[in-house]
C-alpha positions in Angstrom: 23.7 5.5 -15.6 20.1 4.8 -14.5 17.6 7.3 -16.7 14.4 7.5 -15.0 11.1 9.8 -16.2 8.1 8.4 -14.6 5.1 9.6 -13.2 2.9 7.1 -10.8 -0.4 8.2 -8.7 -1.4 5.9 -5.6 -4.4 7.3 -4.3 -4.2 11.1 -3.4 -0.3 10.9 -4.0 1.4 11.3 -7.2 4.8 11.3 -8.2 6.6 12.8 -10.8 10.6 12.2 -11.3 12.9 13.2 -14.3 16.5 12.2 -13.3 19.5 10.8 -14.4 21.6 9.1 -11.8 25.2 8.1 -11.9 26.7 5.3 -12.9 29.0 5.4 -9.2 29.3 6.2 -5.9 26.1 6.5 -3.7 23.2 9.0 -4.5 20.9 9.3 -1.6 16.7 9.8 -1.9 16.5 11.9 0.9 13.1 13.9 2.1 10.7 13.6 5.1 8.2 10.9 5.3 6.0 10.7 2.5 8.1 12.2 0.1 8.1 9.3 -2.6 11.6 8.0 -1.6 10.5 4.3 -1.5 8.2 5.0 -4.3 10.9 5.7 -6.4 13.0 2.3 -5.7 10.0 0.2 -5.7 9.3 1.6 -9.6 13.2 0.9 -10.0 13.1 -2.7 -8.8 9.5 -3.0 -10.4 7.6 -3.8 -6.9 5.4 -1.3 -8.7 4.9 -0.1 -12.1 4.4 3.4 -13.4 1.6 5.0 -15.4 3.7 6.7 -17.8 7.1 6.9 -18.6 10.3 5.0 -18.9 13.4 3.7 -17.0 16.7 2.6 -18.4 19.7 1.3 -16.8 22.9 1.4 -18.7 21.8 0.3 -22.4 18.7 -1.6 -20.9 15.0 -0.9 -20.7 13.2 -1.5 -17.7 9.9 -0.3 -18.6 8.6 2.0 -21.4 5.0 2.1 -21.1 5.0 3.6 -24.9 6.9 0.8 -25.8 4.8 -1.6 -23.6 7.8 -3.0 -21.8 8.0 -4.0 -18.7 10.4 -6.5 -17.2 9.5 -8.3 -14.1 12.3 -7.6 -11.1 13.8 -11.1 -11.7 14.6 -9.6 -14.9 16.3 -6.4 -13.8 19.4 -7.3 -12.2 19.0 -5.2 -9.3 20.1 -5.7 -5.6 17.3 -4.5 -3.2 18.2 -4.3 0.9 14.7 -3.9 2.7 14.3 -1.8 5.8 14.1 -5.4 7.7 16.7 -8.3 6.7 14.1 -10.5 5.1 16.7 -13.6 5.5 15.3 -17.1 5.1 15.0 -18.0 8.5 15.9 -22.0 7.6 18.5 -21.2 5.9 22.2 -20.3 7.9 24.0 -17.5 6.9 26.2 -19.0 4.3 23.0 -20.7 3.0 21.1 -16.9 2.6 24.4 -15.8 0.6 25.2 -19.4 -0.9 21.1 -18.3 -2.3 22.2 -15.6 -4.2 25.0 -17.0 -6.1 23.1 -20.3 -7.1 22.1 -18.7 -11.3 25.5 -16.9 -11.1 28.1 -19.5 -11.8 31.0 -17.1 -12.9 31.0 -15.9 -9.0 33.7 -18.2 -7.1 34.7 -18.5 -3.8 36.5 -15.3 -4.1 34.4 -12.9 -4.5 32.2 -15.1 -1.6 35.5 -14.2 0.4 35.5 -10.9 0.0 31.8 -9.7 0.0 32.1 -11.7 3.4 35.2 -9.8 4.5 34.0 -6.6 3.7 30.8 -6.7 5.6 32.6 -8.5 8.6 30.2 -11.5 8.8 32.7 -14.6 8.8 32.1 -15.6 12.3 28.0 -15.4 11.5 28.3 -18.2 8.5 27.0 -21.1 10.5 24.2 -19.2 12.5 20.8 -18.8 11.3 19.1 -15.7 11.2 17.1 -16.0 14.6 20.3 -15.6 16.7 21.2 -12.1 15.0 20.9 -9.0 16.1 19.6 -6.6 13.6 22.3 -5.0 12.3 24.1 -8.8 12.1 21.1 -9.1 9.8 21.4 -6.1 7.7 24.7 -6.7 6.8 23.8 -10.1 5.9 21.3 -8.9 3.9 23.6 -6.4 1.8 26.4 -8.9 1.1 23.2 -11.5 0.0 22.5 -8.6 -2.4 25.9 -8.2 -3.4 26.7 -11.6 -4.2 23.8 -11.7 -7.0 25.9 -9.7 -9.1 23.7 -6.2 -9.5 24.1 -3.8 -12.0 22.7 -1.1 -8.9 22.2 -1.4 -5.3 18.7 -0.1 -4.0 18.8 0.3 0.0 15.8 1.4 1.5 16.2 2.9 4.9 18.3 -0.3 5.9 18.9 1.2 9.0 15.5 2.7 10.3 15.0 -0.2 12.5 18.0 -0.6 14.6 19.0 0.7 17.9 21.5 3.6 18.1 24.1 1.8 18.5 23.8 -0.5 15.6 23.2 2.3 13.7 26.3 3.6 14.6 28.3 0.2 14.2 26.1 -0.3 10.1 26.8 3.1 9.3 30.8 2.3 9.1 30.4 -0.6 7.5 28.1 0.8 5.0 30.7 3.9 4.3 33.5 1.1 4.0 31.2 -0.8 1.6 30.4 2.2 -0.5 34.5 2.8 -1.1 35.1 -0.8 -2.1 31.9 -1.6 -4.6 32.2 -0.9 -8.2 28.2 -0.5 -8.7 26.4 2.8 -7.7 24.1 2.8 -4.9 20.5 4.4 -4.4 20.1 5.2 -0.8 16.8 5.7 0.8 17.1 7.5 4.3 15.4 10.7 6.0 18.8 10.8 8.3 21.3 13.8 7.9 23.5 12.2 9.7 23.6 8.7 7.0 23.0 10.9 4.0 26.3 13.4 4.6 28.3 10.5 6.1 27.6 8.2 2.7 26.5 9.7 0.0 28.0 11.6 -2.8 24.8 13.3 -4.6 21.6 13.9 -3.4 18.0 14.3 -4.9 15.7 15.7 -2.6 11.9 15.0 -3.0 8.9 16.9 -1.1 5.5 15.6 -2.1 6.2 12.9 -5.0 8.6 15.6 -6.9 12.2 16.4 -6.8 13.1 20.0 -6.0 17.4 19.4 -5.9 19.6 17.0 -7.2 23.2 18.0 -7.1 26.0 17.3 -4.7 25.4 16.9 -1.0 27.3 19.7 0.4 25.4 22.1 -2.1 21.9 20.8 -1.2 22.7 20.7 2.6 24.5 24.3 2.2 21.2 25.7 0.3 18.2 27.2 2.0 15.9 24.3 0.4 17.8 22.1 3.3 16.6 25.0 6.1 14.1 22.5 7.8 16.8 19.8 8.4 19.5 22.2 10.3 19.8 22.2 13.7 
């Protein structure tokens, strides 16, 4: 379980979060821009750092600032998938993933196997990120993630910047993906289509606080989800 009671101000924004998030299955940030969604896994992931409060994952602390801990995100075991694929451009595809395996000697060419198989890339292995399309990249980008052994997967918006159709064509292999993992997945999106297709709960944040957290169909079924209904 991830345990997370923070507070953090960034100029005229502040967010506040008290939640406790499940140690399976995906549980979507959802809200409009602005909201605090990527706030929230960049204070995870320690991009950023709060001004009060702590966060725990499992039987670790992340940061206390009572306690004046703080670990660095090298430190936190956590998978992060970016909006855009950040790949090493020199590097081929089985270098990028062969990357995130190189302090993690108990991974074999098993698990390599199957991270690969899962996300569909085994024809990509020898191509280097330049000749991908985006969603090529994405999913390279999630099983690079993968493959460094994460106690949680953060995804922020991975697929904001692809075309419809790659949306389409990420979207089932990110709903296959969150079936087969073992780890719990926070999902950043603004989409109702992603967030009712792959996620199981969701908090829902409106200027820096969260005002639901409970399963999807009750938050989409309630009249807090009004603005989002067609």
């Amino acid at each position: 379980m991830l345990d997370i009671n923070v507070s953090k101000r960034l100029g005229n924004f502040e967010l506040q979060l008290n939640a406790q998030i499940p140690s399976q299955n995906v549980t979507a940030l959802f809200g409009l821009s602005g909201s605090g969604k990527s706030t929230v896994i960049n204070l995870i992931s320690g991009l950023i750092h709060p001004d009060q409060g702590y966060i725990k994952l499992n039987d670790k602390i992340l940061v206390d600032t009572k306690k004046g801990i703080c670990l660095p995100p090298n430190k936190r075991n956590m998978g992060y998938v970016f909006q855009d694929g950040r790949l090493f451009p020199h590097y081929s595809v089985k270098g990028n993933l062969r990357y995130a395996m190189q302090s993690k000697s108990r991974k074999n060419a098993v698990e390599f196997d199957r991270i690969v198989q899962l996300l569909g890339i085994e024809h990509l292995l020898n191509r280097y990120p330049i000749s991908l399309s985006g969603g090529e990249k994405q999913r390279v980008a999630i099983g690079r993630a993968l493959l460094s052994q994460p106690e949680m997967l953060l995804m922020d918006e991975p697929l904001s910047a692809l075309d419809l159709p790659r949306k389409q064509e990420l979207l089932s292999y990110l709903e296959n993906l969150a079936q087969q993992i073992a780890i719990p997945i926070l999902y950043v999106t603004h989409s109702v289509d992603e967030l009712t297709t792959l996620a199981e709960q969701v908090i829902l944040m409106e200027d820096g606080k969260m005002i639901a957290f409970d399963k999807v169909d009750n938050v989409v079924s309630s009249s807090l989800f009004e603005r989002w209904k067609g």
